[in-house]
N, C-alpha and C positions, 0 to 999 in steps of 0.2 A: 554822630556828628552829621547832620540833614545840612546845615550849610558850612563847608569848611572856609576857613578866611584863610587864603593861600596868600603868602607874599614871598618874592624871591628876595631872599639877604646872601647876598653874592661880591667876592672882589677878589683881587690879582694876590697873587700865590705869593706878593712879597710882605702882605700885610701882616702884621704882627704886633698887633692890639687887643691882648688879649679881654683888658678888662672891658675896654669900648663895646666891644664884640657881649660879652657878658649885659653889661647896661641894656643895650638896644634891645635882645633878646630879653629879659626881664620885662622892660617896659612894653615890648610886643604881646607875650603873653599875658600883663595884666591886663590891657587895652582888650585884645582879643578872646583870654580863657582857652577851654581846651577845645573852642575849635580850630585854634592856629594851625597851620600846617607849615613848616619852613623849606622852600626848595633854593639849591643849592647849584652849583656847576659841580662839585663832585671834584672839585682839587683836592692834592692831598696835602698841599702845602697852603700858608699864609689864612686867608679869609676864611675858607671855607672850610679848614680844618679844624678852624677855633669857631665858627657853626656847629659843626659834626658835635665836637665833643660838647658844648654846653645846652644843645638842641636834647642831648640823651642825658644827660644830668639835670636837667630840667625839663625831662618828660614831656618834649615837644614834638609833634611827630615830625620827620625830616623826612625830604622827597630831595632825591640825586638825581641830577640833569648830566651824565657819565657819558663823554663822548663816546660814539659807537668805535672806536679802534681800542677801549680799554677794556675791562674784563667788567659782570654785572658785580655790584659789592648789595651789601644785604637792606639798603634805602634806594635803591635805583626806581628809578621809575618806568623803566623799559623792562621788560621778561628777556629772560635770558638768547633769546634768535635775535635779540637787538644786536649782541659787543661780538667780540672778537674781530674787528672787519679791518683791512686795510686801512693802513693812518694815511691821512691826508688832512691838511692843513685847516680844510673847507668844514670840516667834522665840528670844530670850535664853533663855526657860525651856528652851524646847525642845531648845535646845543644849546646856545646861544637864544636862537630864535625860539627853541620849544619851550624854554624856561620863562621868555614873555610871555606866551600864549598862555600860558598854564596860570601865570599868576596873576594876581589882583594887582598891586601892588608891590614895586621895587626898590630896594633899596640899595647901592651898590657901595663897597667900601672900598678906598685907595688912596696911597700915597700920592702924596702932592707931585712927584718927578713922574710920578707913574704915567708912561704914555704908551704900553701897547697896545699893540692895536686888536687885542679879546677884548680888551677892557672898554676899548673908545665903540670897537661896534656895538657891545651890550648896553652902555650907552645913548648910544644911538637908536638903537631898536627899541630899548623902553620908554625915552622921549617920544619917539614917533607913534609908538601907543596909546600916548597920555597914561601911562603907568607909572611913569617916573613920581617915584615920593619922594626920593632924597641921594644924593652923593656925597657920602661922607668922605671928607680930604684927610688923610691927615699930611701934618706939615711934619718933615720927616728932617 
């Protein structure tokens, strides 16, 4: 893989869409083939769980954006002297911010009520990038 096509598919830990999640991912990888690579924020709930799981069932390589107060899991994108480190709040940005930088292309998924504020800074950061591809609502 000499060019990988990185794009971050990411959203808040209430989403629970699974087959939406499935579509986009399908559609990514025929668009792209096996240079996709999918990075993630590394929840283990809602969006990114249903990433995880059809990213490895459909043989997509996935790259974890794992705040550094959580422990490394086996897609992280940091070496292990990254995690275990005091929680603080600020950690989310952080992650946050690495998972633009990294990627070409974002797409983020969330509930229509959904207004925390992980969700509005990533957001925001991938707007101000011009990386923003898409915000998927759903109306819940």
């Amino acid at each position: 893989m000499d060019n990988p096509i990185k794009i971050a598919v990411t959203g808040s830990s209430n989403f629970e869409y699974k087959d939406f999640v499935k579509k986009l991912l399908l559609k990514l990888k025929e668009k792209c083939g096996d240079d996709l690579q999918i990075g993630t924020g590394g929840r283990l709930h809602g969006a990114d769980k249903h990433i995880k799981s059809f990213c490895t069932k459909l043989n997509i390589i996935l790259v974890e954006f794992n705040p550094c107060h959580e422990t490394k899991s086996l897609y992280s994108y940091h070496d292990t002297r990254y995690f275990n480190k005091e929680f603080n709040i600020l950690n989310y940005f952080k992650r946050n911010k690495e998972l633009v930088v990294w990627a070409d292309k974002i797409f983020i998924l969330k509930n229509k009520k959904d207004t925390t504020v992980d969700i509005n800074n990533l957001i925001k950061l991938a707007d101000k990038s011009l990386k923003l591809a898409k915000i998927y609502t759903h109306n819940d």
